[in-house]
N, CA, C and O atoms as a printed pandas DataFrame, in Angstrom:
     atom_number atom_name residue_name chain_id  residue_number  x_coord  y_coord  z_coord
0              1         N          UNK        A               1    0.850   -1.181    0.000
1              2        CA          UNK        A               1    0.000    0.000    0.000
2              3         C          UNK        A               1    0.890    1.237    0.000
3              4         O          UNK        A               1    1.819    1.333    0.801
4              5         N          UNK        A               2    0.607    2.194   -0.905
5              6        CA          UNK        A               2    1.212    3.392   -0.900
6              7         C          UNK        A               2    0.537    4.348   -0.313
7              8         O          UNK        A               2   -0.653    4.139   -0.078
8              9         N          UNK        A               3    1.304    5.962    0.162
9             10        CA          UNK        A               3    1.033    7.457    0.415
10            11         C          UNK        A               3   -0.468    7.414   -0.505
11            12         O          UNK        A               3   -1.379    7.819    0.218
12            13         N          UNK        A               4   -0.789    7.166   -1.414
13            14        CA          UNK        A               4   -1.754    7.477   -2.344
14            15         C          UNK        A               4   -2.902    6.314   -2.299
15            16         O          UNK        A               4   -3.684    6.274   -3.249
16            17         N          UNK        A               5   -3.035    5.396   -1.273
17            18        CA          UNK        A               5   -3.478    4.216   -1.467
18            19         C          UNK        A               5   -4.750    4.720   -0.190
19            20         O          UNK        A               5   -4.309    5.550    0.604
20            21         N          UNK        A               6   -6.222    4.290    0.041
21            22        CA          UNK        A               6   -6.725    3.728    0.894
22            23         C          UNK        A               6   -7.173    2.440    1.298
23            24         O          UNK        A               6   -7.388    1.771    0.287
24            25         N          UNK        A               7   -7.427    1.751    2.430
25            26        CA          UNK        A               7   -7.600    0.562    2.984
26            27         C          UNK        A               7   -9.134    0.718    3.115
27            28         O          UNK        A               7   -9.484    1.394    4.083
28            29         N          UNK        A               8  -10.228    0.168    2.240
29            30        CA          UNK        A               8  -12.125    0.149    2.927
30            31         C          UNK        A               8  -12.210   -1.401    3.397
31            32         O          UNK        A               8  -11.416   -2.334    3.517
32            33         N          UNK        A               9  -13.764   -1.149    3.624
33            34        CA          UNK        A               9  -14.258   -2.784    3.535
34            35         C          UNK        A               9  -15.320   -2.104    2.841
35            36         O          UNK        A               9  -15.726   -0.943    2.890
36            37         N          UNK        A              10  -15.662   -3.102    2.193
37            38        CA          UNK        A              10  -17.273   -3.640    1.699
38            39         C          UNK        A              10  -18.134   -4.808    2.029
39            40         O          UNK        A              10  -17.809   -5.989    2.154
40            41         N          UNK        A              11  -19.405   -4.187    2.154
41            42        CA          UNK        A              11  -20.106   -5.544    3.105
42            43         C          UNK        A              11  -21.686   -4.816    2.110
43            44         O          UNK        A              11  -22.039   -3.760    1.584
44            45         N          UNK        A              12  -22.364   -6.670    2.416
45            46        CA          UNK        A              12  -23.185   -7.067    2.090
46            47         C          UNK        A              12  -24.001   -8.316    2.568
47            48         O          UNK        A              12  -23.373   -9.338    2.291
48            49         N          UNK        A              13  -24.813   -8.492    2.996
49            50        CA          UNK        A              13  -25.825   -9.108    3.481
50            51         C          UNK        A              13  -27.146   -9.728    3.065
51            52         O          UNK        A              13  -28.184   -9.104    2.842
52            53         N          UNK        A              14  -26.951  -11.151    2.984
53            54        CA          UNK        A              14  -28.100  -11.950    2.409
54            55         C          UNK        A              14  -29.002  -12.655    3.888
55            56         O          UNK        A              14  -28.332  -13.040    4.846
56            57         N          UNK        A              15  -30.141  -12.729    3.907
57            58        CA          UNK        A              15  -30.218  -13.623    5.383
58            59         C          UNK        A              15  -29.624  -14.818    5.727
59            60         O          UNK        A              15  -29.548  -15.356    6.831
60            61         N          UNK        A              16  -29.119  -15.251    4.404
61            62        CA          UNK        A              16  -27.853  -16.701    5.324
62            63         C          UNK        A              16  -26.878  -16.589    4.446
63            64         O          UNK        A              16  -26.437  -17.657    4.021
64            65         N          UNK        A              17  -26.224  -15.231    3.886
65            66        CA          UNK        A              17  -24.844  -15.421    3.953
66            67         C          UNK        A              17  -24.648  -13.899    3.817
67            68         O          UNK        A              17  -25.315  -13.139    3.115
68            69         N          UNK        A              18  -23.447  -13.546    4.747
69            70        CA          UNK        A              18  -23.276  -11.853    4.116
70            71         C          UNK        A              18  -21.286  -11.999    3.941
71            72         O          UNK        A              18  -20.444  -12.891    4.040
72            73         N          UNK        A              19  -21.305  -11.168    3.769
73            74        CA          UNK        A              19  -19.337  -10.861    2.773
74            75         C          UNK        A              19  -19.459   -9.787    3.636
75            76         O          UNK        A              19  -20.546   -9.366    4.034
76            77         N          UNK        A              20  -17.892   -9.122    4.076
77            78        CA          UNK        A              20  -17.015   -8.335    4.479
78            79         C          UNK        A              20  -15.817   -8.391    3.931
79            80         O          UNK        A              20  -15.135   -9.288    4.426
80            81         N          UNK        A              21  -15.257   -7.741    3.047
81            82        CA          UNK        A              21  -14.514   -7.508    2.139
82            83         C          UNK        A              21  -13.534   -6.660    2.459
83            84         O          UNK        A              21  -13.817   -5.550    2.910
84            85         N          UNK        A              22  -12.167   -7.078    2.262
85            86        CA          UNK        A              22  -11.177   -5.273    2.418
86            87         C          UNK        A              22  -10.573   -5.171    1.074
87            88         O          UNK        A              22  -10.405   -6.181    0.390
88            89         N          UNK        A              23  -10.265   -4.084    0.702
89            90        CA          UNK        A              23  -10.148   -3.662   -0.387
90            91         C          UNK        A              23   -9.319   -2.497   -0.516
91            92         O          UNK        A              23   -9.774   -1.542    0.114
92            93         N          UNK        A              24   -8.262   -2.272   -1.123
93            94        CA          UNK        A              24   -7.033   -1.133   -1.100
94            95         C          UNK        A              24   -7.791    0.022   -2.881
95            96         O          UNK        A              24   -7.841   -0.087   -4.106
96            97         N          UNK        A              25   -8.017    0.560   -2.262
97            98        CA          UNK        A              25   -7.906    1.769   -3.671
98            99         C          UNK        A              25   -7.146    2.780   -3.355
99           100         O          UNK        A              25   -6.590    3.078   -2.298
100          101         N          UNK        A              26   -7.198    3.537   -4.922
101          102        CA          UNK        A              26   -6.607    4.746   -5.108
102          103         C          UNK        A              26   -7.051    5.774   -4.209
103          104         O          UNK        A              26   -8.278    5.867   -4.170
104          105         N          UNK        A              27   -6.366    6.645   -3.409
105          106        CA          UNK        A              27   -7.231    7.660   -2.615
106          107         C          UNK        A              27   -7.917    9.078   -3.872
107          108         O          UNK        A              27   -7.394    9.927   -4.594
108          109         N          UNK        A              28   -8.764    8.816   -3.671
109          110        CA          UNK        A              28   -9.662    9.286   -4.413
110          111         C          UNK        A              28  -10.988    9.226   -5.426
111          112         O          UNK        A              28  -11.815    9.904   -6.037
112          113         N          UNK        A              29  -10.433    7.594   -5.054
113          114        CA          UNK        A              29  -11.480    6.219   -5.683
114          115         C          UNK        A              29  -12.934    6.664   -5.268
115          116         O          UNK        A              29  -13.062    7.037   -4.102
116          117         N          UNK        A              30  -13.908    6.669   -5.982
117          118        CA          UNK        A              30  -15.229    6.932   -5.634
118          119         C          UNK        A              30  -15.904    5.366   -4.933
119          120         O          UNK        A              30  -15.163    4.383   -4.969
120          121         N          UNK        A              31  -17.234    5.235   -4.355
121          122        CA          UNK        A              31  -17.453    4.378   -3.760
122          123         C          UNK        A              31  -17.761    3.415   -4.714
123          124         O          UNK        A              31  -17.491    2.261   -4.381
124          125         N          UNK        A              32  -18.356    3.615   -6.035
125          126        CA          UNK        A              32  -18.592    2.323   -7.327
126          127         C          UNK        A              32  -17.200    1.862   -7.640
127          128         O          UNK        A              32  -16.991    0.688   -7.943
128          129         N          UNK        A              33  -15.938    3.041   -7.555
129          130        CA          UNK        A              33  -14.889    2.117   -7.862
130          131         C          UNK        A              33  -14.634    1.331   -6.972
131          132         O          UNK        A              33  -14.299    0.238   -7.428
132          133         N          UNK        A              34  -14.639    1.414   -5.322
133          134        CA          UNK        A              34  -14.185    0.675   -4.854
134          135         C          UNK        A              34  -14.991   -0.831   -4.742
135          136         O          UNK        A              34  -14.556   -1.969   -4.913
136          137         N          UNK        A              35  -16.667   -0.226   -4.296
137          138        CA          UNK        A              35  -17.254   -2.018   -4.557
138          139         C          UNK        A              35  -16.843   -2.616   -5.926
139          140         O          UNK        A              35  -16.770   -3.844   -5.966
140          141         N          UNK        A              36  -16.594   -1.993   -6.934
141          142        CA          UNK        A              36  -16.084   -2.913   -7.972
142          143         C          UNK        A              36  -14.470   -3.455   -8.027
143          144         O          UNK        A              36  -14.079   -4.261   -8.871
144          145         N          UNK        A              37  -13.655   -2.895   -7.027
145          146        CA          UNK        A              37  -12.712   -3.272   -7.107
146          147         C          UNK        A              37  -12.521   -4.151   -6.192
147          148         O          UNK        A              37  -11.499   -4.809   -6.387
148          149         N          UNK        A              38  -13.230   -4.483   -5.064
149          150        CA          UNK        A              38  -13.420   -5.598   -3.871
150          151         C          UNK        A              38  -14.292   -7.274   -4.302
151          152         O          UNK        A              38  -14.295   -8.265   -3.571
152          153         N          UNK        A              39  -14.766   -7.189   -5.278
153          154        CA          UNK        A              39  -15.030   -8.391   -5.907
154          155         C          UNK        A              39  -16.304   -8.868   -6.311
155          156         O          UNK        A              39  -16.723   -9.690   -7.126
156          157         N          UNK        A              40  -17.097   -7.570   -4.930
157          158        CA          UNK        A              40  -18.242   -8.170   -4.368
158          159         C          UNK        A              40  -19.596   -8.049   -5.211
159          160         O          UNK        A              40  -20.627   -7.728   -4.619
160          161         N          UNK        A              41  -19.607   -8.284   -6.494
161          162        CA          UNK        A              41  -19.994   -8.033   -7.702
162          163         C          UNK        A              41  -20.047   -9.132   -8.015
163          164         O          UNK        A              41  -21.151   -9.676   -8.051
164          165         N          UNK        A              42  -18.710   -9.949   -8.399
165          166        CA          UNK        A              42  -18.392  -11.448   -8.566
166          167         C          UNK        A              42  -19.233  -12.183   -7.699
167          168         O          UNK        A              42  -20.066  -12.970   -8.150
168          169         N          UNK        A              43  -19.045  -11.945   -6.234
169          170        CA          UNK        A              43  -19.576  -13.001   -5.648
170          171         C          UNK        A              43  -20.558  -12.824   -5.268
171          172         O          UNK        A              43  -20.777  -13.684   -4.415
172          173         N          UNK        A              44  -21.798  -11.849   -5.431
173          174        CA          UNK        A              44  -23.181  -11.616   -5.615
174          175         C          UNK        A              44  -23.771  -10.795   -6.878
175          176         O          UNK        A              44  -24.172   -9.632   -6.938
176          177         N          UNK        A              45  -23.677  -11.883   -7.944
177          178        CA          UNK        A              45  -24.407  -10.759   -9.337
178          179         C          UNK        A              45  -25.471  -10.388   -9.231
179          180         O          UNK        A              45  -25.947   -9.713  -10.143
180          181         N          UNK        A              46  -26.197  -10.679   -8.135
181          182        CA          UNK        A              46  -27.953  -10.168   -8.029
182          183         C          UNK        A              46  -27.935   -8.782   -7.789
183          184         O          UNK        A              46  -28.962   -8.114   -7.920
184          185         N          UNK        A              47  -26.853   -8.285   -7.446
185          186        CA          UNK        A              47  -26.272   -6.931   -6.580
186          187         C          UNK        A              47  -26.171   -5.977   -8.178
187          188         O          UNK        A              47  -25.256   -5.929   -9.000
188          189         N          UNK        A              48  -27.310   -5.405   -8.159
189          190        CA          UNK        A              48  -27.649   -3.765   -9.479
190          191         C          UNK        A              48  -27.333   -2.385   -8.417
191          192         O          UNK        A              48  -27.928   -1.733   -7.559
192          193         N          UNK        A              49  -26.017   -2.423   -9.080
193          194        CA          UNK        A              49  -25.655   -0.969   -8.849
194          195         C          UNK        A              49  -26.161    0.319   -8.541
195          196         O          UNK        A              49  -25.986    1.207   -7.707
196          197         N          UNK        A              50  -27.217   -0.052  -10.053
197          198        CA          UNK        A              50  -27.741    1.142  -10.585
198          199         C          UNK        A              50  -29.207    1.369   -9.422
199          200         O          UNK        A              50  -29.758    2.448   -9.205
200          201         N          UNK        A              51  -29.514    0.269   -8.922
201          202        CA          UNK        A              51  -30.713    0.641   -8.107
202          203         C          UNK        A              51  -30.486    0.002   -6.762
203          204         O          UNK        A              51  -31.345   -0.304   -5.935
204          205         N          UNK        A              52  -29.497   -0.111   -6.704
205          206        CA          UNK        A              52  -29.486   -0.438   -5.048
206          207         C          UNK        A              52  -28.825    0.646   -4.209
207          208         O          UNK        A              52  -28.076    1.424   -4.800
208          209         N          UNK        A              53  -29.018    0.790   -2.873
209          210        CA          UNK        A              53  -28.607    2.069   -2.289
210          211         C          UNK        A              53  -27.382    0.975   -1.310
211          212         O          UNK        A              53  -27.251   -0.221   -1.052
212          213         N          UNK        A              54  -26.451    2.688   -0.925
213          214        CA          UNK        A              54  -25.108    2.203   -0.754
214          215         C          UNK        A              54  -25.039    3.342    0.769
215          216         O          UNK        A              54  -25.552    4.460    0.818
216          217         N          UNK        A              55  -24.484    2.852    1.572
217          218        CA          UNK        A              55  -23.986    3.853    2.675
218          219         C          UNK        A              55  -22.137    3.729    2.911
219          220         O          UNK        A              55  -21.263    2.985    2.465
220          221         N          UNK        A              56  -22.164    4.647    3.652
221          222        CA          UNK        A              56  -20.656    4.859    4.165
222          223         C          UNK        A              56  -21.166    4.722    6.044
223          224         O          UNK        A              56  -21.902    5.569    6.551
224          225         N          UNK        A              57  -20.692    3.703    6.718
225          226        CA          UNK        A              57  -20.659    3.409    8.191
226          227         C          UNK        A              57  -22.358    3.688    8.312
227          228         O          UNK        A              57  -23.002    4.297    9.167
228          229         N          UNK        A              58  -22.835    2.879    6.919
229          230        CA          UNK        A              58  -24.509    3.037    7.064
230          231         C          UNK        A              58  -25.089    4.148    7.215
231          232         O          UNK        A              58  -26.186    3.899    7.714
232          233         N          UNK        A              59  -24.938    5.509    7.026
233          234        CA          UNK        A              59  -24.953    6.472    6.736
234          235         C          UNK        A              59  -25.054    6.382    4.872
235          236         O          UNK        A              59  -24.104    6.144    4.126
236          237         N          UNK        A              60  -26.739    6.697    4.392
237          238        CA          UNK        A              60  -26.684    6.669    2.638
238          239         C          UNK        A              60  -25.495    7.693    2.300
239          240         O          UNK        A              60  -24.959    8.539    3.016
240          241         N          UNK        A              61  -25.262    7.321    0.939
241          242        CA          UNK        A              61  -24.657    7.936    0.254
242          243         C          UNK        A              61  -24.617    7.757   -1.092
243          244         O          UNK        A              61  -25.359    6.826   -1.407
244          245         N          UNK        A              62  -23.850    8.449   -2.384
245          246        CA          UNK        A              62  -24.016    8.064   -3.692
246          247         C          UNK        A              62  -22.775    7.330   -3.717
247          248         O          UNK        A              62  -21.950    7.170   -2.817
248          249         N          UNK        A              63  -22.792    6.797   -5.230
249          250        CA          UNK        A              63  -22.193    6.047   -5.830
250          251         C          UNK        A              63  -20.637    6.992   -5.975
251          252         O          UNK        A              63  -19.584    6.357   -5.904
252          253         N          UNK        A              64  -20.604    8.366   -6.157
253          254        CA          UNK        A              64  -19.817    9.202   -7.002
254          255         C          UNK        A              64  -19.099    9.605   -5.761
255          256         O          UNK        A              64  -17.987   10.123   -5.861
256          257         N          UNK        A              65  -19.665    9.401   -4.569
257          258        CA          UNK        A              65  -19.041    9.954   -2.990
258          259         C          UNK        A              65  -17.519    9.880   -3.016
259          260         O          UNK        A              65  -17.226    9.562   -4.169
260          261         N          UNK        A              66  -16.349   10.033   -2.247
261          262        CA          UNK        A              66  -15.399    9.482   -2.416
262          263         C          UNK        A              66  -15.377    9.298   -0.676
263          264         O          UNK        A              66  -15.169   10.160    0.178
264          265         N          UNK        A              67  -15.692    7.748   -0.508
265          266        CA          UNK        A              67  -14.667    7.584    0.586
266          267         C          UNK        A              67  -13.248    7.585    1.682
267          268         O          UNK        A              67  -12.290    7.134    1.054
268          269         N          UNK        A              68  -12.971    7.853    2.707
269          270        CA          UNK        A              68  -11.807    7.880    3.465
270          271         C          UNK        A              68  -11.630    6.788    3.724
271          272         O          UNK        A              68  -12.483    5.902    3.684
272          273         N          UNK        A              69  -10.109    6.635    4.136
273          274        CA          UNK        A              69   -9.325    5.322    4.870
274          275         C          UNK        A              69  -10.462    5.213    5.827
275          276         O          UNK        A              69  -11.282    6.051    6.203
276          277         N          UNK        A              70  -10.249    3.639    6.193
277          278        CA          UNK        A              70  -11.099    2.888    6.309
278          279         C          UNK        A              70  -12.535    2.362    7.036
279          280         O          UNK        A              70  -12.991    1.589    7.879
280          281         N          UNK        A              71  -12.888    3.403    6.030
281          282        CA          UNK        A              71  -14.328    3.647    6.078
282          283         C          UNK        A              71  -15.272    1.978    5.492
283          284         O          UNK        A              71  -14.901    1.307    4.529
284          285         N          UNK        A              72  -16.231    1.720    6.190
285          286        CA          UNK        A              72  -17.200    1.189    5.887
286          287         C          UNK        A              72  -18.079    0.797    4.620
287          288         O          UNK        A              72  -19.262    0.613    4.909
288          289         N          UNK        A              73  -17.811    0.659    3.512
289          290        CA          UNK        A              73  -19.121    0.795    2.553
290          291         C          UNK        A              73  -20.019   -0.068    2.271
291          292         O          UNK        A              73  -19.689   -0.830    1.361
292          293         N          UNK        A              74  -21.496   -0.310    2.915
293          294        CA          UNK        A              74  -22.509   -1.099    2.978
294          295         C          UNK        A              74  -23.309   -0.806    1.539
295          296         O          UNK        A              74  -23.586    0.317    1.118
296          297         N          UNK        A              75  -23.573   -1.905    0.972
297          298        CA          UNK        A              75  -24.811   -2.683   -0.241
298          299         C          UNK        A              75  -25.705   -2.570    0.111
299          300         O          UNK        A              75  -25.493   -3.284    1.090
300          301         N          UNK        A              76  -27.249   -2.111    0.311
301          302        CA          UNK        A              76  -28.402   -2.459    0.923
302          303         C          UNK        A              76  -29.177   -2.985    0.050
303          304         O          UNK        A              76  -29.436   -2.521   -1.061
304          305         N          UNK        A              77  -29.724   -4.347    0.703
305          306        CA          UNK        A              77  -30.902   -4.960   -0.348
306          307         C          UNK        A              77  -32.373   -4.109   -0.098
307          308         O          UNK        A              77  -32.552   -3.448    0.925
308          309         N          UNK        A              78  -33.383   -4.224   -1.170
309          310        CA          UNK        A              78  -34.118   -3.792   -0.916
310          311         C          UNK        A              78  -35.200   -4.001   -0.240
311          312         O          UNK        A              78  -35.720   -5.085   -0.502
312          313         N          UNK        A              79  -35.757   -3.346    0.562
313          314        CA          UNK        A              79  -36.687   -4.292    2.006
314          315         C          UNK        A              79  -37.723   -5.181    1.310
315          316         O          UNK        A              79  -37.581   -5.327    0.096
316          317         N          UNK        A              80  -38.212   -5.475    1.602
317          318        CA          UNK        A              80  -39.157   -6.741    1.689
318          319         C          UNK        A              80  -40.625   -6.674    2.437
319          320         O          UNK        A              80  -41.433   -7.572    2.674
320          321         N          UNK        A              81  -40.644   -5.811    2.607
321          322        CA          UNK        A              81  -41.905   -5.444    3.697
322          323         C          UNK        A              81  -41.860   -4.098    4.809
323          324         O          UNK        A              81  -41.245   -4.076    5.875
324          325         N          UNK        A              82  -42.485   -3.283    4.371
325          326        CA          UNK        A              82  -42.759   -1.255    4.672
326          327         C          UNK        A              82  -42.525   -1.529    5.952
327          328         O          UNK        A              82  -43.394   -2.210    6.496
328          329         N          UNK        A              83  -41.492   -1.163    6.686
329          330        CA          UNK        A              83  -41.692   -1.302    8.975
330          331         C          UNK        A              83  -42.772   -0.193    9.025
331          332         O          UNK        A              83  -43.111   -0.026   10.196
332          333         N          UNK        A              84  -43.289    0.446    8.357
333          334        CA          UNK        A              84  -44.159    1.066    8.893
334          335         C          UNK        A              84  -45.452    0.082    9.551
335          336         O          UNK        A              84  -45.884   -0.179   10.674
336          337         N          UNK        A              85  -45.821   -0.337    7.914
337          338        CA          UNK        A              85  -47.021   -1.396    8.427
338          339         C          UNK        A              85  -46.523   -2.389    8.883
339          340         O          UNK        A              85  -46.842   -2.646   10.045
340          341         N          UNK        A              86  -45.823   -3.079    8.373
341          342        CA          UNK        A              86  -45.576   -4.363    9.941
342          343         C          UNK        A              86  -45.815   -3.925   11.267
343          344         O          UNK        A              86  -46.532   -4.655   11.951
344          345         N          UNK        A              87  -45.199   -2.499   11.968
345          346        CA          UNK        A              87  -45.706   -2.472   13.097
346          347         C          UNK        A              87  -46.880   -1.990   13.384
347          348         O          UNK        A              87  -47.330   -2.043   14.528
348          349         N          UNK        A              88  -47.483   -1.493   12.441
349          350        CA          UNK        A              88  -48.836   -1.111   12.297
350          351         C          UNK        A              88  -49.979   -2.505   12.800
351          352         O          UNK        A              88  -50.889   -2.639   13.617
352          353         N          UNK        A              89  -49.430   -3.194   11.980
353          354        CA          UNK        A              89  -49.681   -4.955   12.298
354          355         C          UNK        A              89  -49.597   -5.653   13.730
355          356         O          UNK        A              89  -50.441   -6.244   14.403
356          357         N          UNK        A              90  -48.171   -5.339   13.945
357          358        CA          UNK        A              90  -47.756   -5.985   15.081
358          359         C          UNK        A              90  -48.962   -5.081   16.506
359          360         O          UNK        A              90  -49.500   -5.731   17.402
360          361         N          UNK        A              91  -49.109   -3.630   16.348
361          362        CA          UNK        A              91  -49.763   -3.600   17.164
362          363         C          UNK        A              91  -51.371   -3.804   17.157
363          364         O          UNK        A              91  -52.121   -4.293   18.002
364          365         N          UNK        A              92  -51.575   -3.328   16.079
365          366        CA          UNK        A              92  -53.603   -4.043   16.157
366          367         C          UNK        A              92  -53.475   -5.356   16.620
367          368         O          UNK        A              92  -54.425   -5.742   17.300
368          369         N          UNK        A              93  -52.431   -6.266   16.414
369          370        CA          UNK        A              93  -52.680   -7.821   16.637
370          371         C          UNK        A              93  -52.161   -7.603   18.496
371          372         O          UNK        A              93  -52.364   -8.677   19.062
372          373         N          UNK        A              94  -51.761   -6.862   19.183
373          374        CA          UNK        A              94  -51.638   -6.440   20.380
374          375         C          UNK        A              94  -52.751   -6.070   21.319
375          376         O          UNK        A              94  -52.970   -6.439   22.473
376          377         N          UNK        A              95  -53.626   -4.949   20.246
377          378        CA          UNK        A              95  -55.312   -4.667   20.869
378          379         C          UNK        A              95  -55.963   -5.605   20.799
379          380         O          UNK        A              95  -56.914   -5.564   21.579
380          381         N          UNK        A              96  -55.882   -6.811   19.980
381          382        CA          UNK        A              96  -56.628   -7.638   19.712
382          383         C          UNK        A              96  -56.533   -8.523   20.780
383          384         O          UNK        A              96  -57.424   -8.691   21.612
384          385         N          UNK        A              97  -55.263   -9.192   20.760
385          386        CA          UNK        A              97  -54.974  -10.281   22.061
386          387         C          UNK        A              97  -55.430   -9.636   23.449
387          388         O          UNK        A              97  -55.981  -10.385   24.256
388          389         N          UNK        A              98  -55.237   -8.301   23.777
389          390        CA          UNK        A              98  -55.598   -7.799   25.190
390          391         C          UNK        A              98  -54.339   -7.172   25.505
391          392         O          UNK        A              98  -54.351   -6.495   26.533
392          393         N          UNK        A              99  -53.078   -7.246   24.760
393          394        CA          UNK        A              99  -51.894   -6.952   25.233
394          395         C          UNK        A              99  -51.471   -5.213   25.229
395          396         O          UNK        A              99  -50.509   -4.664   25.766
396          397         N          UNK        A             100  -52.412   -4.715   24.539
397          398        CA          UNK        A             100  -52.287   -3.355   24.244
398          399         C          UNK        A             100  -53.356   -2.763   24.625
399          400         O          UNK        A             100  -54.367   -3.297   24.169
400          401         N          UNK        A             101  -53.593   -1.602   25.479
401          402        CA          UNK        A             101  -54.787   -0.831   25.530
402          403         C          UNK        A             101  -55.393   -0.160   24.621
403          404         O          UNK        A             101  -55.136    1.040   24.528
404          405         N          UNK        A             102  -56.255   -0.715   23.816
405          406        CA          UNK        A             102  -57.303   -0.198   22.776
406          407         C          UNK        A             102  -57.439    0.936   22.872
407          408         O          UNK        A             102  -57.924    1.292   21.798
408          409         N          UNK        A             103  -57.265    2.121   23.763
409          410        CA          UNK        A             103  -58.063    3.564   23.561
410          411         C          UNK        A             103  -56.321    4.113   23.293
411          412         O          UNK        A             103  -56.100    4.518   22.152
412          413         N          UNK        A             104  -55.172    4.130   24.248
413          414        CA          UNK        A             104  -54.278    4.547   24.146
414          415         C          UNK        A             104  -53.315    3.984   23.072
415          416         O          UNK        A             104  -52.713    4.797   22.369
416          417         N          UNK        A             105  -53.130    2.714   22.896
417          418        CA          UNK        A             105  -52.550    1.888   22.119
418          419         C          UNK        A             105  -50.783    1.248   22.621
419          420         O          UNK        A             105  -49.791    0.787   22.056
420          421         N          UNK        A             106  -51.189    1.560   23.877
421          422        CA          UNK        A             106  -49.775    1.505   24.968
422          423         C          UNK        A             106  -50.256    0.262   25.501
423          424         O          UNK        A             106  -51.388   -0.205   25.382
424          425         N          UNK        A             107  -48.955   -0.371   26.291
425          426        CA          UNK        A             107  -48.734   -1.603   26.862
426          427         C          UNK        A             107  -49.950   -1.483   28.132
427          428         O          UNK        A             107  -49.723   -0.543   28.894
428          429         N          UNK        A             108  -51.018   -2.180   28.414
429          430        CA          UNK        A             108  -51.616   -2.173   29.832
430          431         C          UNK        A             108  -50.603   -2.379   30.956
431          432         O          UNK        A             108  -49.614   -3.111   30.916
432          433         N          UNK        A             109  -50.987   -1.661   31.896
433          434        CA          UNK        A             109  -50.486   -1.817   32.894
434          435         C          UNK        A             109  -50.991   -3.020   33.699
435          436         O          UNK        A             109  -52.157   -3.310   33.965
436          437         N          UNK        A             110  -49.788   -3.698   34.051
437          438        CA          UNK        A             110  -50.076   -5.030   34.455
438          439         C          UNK        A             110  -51.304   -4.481   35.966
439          440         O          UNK        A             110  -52.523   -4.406   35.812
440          441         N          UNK        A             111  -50.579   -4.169   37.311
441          442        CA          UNK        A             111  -51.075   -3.387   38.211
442          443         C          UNK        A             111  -52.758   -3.487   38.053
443          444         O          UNK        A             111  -53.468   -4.306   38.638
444          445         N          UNK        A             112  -53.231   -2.394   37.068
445          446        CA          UNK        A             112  -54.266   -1.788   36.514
446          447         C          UNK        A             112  -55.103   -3.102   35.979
447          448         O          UNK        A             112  -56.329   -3.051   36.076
448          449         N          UNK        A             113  -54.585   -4.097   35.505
449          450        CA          UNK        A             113  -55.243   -5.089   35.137
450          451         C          UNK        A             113  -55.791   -6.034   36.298
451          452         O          UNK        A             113  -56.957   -6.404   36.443
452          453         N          UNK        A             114  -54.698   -6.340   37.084
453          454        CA          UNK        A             114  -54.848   -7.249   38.446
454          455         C          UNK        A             114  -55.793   -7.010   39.007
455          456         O          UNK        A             114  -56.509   -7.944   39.370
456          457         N          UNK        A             115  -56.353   -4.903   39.450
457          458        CA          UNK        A             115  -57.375   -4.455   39.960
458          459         C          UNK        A             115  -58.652   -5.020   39.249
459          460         O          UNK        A             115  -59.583   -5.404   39.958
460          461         N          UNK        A             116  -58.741   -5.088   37.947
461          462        CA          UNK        A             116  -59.541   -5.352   37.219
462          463         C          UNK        A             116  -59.780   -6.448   37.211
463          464         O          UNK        A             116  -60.826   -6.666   36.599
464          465         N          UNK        A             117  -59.092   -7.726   37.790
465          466        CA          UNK        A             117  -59.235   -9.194   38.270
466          467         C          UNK        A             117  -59.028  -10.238   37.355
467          468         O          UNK        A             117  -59.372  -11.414   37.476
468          469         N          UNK        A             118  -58.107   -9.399   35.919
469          470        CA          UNK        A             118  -58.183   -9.951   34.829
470          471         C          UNK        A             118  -56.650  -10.840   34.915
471          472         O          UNK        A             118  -55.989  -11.127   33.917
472          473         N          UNK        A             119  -56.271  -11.189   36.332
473          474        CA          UNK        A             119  -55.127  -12.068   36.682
474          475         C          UNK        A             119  -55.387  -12.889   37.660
475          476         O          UNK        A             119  -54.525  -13.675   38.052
């Protein structure tokens, strides 16, 4: 490694397999040069550049960014399901069971329940 050289990683994540990669570029290397110069292209072709989003220490960023010594650069797949509504989900199915107070939408108070003889 030379005066002119930086040290990254690149990482990427499948639910049963993810890569962490280190990778030496030119200092001044933008972040597409460096995931393309770490491999991790090769060893996941499902991975589109052009529409997948990229962070620095998970923090977004573009493609054209130029990273510092040894900085982080994360792949993100694209979600699979809005966290908005999943927890939107997770809690109606909460009012429903009894586990959530229907008017507030907060945890019952255990206490408050016991009075109520519902223990």
């Amino acid at each position: 490694m030379t005066d002119k050289q930086i040290r990254l990683e690149v990482t990427y994540a499948l639910p049963d397999q993810q890569a962490l990669l280190e990778v030496v570029v030119e200092q001044g290397a933008t972040v597409e040069q460096a995931i393309k110069a770490s491999g991790i292209l090769r060893r996941f072709p499902q991975i589109d550049l052009q529409n997948s989003k990229v962070g620095i220490w998970y923090k977004s960023c573009k493609l054209d960014d130029q990273p510092k010594e040894g900085d982080r650069i994360a792949i993100y797949r694209p979600l699979i399901a809005d966290p908005k509504e999943v927890r939107r989900r997770r809690a109606e199915k909460a009012k429903q069971e009894g586990r959530a107070d229907k008017v507030t939408g907060g945890r019952v108070n255990p206490l408050k329940r016991k009075e109520q003889g519902a223990e």
